[in-house]
C-alpha positions in Angstrom: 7.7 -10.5 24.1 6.2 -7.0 25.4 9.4 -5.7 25.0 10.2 -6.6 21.3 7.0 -5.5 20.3 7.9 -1.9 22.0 10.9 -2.4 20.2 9.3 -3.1 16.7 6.8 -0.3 17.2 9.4 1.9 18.3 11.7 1.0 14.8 8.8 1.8 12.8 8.3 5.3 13.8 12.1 6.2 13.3 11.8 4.7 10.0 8.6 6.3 8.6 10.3 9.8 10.2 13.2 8.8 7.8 11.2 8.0 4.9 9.1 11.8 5.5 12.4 13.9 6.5 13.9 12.0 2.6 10.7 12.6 0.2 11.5 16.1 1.4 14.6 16.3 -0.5 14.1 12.7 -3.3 10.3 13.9 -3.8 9.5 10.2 -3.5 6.6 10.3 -1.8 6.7 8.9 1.8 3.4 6.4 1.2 5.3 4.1 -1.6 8.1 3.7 1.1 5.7 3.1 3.4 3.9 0.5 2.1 7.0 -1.2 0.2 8.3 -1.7 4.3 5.0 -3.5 4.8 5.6 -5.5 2.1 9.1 -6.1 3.1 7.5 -6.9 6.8 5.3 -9.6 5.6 7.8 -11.4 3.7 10.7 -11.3 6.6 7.9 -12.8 8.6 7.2 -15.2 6.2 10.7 -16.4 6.0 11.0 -16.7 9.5 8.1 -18.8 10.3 6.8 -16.2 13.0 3.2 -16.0 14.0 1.9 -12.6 14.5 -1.6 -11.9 15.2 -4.1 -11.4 12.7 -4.5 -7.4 13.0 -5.9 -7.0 9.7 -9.5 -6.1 11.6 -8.0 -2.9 13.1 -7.1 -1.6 9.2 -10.2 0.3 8.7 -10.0 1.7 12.6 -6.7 3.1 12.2 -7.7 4.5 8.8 -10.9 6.0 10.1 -9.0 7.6 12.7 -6.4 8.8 10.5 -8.8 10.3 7.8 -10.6 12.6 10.4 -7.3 13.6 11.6 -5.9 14.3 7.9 -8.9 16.7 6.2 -9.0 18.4 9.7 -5.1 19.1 9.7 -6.2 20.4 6.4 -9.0 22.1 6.8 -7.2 24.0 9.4 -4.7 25.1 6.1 -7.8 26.5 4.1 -7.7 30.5 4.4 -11.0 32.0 2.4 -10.0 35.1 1.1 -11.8 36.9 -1.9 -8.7 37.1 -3.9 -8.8 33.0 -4.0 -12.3 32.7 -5.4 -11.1 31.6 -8.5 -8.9 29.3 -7.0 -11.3 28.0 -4.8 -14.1 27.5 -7.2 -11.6 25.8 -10.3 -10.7 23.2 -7.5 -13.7 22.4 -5.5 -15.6 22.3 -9.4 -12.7 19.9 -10.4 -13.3 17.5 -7.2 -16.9 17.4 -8.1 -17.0 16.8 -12.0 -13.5 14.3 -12.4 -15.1 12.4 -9.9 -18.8 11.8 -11.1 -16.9 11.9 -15.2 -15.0 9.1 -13.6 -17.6 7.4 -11.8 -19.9 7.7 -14.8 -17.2 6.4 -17.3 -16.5 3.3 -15.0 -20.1 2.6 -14.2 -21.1 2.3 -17.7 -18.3 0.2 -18.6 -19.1 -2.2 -15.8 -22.4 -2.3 -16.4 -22.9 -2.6 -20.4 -19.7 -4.4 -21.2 -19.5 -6.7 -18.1 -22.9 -7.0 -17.1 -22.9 -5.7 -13.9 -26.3 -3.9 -12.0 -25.9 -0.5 -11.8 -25.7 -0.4 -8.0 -23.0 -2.9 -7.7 -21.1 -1.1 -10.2 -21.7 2.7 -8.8 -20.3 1.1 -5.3 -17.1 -0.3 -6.8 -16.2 2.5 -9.0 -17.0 5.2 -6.4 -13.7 4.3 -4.4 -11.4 4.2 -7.5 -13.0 8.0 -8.2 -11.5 9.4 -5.2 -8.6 11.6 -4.7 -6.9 10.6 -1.8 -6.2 13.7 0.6 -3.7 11.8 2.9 -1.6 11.1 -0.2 -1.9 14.2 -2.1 -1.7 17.1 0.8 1.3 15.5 2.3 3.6 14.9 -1.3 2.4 18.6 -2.0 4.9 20.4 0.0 6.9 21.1 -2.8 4.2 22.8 -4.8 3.4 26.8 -4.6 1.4 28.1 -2.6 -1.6 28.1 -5.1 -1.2 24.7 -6.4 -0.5 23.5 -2.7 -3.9 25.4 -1.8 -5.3 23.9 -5.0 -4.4 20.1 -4.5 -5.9 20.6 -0.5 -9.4 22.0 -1.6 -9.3 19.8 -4.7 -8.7 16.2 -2.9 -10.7 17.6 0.4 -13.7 17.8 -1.4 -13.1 14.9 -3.2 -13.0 12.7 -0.4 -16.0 14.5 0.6 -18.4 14.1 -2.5 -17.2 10.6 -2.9 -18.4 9.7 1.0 -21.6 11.5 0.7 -22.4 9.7 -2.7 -21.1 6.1 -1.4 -23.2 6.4 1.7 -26.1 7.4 -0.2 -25.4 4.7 -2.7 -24.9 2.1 0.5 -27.6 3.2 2.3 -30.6 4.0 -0.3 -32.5 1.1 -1.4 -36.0 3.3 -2.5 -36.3 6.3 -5.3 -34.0 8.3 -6.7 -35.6 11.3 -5.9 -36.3 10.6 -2.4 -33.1 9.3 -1.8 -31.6 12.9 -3.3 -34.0 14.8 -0.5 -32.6 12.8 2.3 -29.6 13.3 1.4 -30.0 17.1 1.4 -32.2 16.8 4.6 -29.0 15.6 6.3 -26.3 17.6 4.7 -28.6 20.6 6.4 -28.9 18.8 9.1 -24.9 18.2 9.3 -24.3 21.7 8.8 -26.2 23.0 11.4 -24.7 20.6 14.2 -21.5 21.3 12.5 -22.0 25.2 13.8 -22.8 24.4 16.8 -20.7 21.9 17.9 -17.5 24.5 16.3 -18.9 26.7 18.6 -19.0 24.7 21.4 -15.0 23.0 21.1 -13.7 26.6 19.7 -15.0 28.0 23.2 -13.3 24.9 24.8 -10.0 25.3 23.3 -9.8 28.8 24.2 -11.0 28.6 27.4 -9.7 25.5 29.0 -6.5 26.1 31.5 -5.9 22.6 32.2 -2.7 20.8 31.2 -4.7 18.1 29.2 -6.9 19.7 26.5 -6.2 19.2 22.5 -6.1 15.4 23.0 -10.3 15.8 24.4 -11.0 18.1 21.5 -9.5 15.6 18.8 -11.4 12.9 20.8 -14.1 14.8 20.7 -14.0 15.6 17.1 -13.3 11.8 16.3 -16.7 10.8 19.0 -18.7 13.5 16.5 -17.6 12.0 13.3 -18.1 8.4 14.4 -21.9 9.6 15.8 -22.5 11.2 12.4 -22.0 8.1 10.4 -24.2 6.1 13.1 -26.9 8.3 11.7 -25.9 8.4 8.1 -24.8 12.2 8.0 -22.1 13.1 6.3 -19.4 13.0 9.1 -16.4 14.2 6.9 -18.4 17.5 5.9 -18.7 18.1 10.0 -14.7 18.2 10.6 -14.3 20.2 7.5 -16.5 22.7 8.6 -15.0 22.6 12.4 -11.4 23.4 10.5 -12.0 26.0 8.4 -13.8 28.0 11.3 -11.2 27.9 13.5 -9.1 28.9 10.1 -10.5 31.6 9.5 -11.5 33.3 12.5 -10.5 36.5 11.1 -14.1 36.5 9.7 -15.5 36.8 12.9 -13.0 39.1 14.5 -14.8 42.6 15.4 -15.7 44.8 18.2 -18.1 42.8 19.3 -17.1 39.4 20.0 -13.7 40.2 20.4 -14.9 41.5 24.6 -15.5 38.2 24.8 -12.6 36.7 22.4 -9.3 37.1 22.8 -8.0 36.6 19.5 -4.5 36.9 19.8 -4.2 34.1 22.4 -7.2 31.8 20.4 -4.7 31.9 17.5 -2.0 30.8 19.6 -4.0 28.1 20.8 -4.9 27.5 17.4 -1.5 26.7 16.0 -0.1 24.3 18.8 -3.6 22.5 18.7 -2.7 21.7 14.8 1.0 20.9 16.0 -0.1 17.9 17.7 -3.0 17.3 15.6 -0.2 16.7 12.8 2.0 14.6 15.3 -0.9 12.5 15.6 -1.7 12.5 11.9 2.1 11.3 11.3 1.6 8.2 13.7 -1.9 6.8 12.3 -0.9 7.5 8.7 2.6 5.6 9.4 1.2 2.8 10.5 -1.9 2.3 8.5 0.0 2.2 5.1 2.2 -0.5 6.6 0.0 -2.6 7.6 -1.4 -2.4 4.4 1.2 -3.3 2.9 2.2 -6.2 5.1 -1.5 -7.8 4.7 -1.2 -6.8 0.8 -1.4 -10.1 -1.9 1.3 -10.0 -3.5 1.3 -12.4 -6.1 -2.4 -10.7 -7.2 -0.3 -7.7 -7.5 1.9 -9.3 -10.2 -1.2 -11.2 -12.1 -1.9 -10.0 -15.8 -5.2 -9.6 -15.6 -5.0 -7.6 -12.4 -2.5 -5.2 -14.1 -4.1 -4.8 -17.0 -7.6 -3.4 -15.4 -4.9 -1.6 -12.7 -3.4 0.3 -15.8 -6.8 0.7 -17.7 -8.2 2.6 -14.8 -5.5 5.1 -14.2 -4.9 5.5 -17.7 -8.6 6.9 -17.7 -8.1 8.8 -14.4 -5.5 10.7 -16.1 -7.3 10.7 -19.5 -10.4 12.5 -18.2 -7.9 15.0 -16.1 -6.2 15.8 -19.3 -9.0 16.6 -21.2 -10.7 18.6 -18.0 -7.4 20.4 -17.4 -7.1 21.4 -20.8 -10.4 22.2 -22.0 -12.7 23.7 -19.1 -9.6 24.8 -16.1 -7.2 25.7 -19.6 -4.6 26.0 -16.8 -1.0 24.5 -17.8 -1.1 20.8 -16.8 2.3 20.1 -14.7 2.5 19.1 -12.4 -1.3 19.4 -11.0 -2.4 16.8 -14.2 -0.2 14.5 -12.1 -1.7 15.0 -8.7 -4.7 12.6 -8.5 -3.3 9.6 -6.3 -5.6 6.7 -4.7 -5.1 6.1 -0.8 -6.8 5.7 2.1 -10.1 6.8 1.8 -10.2 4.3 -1.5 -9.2 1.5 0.7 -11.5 2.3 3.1 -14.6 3.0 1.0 -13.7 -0.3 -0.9 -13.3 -2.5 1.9 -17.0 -1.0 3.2 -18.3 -2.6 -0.2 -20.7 -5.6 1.1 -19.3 -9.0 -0.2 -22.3 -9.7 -2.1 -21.7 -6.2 -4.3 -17.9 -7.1 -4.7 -17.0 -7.4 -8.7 -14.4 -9.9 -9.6 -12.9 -7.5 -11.7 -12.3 -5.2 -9.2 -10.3 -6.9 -6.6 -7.9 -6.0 -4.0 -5.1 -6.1 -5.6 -6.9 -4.0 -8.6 -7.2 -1.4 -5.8 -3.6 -1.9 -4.5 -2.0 -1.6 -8.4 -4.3 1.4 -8.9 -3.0 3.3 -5.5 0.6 2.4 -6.5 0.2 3.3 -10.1 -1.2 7.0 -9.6 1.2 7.6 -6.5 4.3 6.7 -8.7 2.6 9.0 -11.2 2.3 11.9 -8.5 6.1 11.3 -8.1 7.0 12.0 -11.4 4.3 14.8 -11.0 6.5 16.0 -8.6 9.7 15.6 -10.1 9.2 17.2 -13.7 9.1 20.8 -14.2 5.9 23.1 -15.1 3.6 25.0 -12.6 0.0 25.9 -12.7 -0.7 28.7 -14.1 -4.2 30.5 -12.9 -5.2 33.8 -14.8 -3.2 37.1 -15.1 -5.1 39.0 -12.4 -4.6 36.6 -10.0 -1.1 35.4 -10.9 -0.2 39.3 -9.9 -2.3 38.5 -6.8 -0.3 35.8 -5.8 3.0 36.8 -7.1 
């Protein structure tokens, strides 16, 4: 038996290395593939009566896991430079406002046409609000530079504001107001332990001779995240800020520190520590979107009802995009318009809803049509032709 299961695991690697090394060249992103072999999984099982154990309980482990790992490998992608600040400041303002017009638009519906309480609703239309930065960084390797640059800062953040606000929406049960000064207590709070601890694992990774040493400062990163969220700071904002340090060490680079820094060799160290960080990545995102898929429903994925609200929802994602794009950005809208896919974090988030704040109308296979819809969407993002288009000055910038 331990030997087939080597032999399974083993299969599925090749096969999600396949399905990568082809959406290089079919621009169908790897995820759909991904998940479709889960679905496939499940139903070979099905057919031939095995029993496999019920893993479903490790889903939001591996996805955990694999989220740290994906806005890190990021993060470590982010270069500030002052000829991006318009760059920077168009995406990181178009994380922030699609997600609370979104979260605003759905809320309201839930709430005055279905009857929902407002807190129920806010939780379940939080996830859906998301841009999913496992999805969109890795199907953005055919973009330009700028609009790859754009679609990492843009869904980064996204997942960011979107677990900040979902904790706080989880977690606070008093005012408004004093939930807002927590909240801003600990984002200081997160940002100062954020500093140090870079400090700390930068000097580690540059220092440390012995054989063994990227795989204790991801652990590490993973222990800091996971102590974060024990005391309700917002974890994500911690590895973010870890990655762009390291990324931009050039900032730091003068006479001074660089007697104690070598910076040559730290940037060395730098770039094989995110060559196994992305091995790493590859693994956990292979298998969590498979086993989604395998323990996906389905029939609920083919249910009327369940498409209908499915289609409803993206068609508003890309509605409010449209209108964003093309009245406050007034950037050319392919293919970036198309880059706003659901994922991982939205499973995750959704699954962290307490059962008594779940809302018929948004099930799990609402969640499941709404990740497939805006991934096939992405695709065809991907495949038409059109590029965004930032302002003269910059354009010459970026050539």
């Amino acid at each position: 038996m331990t030997n087939y299961i080597i032999l399974v695991l083993c299969i599925i690697v090749i096969i999600s290395y396949i399905f990568d090394i082809s959406g290089r060249y079919s621009k169908i992103p790897g995820v759909i593939l991904l998940i479709l072999l889960g679905i496939g999984m499940q139903y070979f099982v099905k057919s031939l009566g095995l029993e496999v154990p019920d893993l479903q309980p490790v889903l939001p482990v591996i996805g955990t896991v694999g989220l740290i790992m994906i806005v890190l490998e990021a993060s470590l992608d982010l270069r500030l430079e002052k000829r991006k600040k318009g760059l920077i400041i168009r995406s990181v303002s178009s994380a922030f406002i699609l997600f609370a017009v979104f979260c605003a638009a759905c809320t309201f519906f839930l709430v005055d046409f279905s009857g929902y309480n407002l807190r129920d609703a806010l939780l379940n239309s939080i996830p859906l609000g998301i841009i999913s930065s496992s999805v969109a960084i890795s199907s953005a390797i055919h973009l330009k530079p700028d609009e790859k640059e754009f679609v990492i800062y843009e869904s980064s953040f996204s997942d960011i504001f979107g677990i900040i606000v979902f904790d706080f929406i989880l977690l606070s049960h008093g005012s408004l107001g004093q939930g807002l000064m927590e909240l801003g207590l600990k984002s200081i709070v997160t940002i100062i332990v954020a500093m140090i601890t870079t400090l700390i694992l930068a000097i580690l990774l540059h220092k440390i001779t012995y054989h063994v040493n990227y795989v204790i400062i991801m652990t590490s990163i993973i222990l800091l995240y996971i102590l974060a969220k024990l005391y309700h700071l917002p974890g994500l904002l911690l590895v973010l800020i870890f990655g762009m340090v390291l990324s931009n060490n050039h900032l730091l680079e003068n006479k001074m520190v660089s007697k104690f820094v070598d910076f040559a060799k730290f940037r060395t160290d730098i770039k094989s520590f995110k060559v196994i960080l992305t091995e790493f990545t590859f693994i956990v995102r292979s298998f969590f979107f498979i086993m989604f898929g395998f323990y996906a429903s389905v029939e609920g994925l083919f249910n009327q009802d369940n498409l209908l609200t499915g289609g409803a929802i993206t068609l508003l994602i890309l509605l409010i995009r449209f209108i964003f794009f093309k009245t406050v950005l007034r950037i050319r809208l392919l293919p970036l318009m198309f880059f706003a896919p659901r994922g991982l974090i939205t499973i995750l988030l959704f699954i962290s809803i307490p059962s008594e704040s779940r809302l018929p109308l948004i099930n799990e296979e609402v969640i499941t049509i709404v990740i497939l819809f805006t991934i096939f969407i992405m695709m065809i993002g991907n495949m038409v032709p059109g590029r965004l288009v930032v302002s003269d000055a910059e354009s010459k910038h970026t050539g």
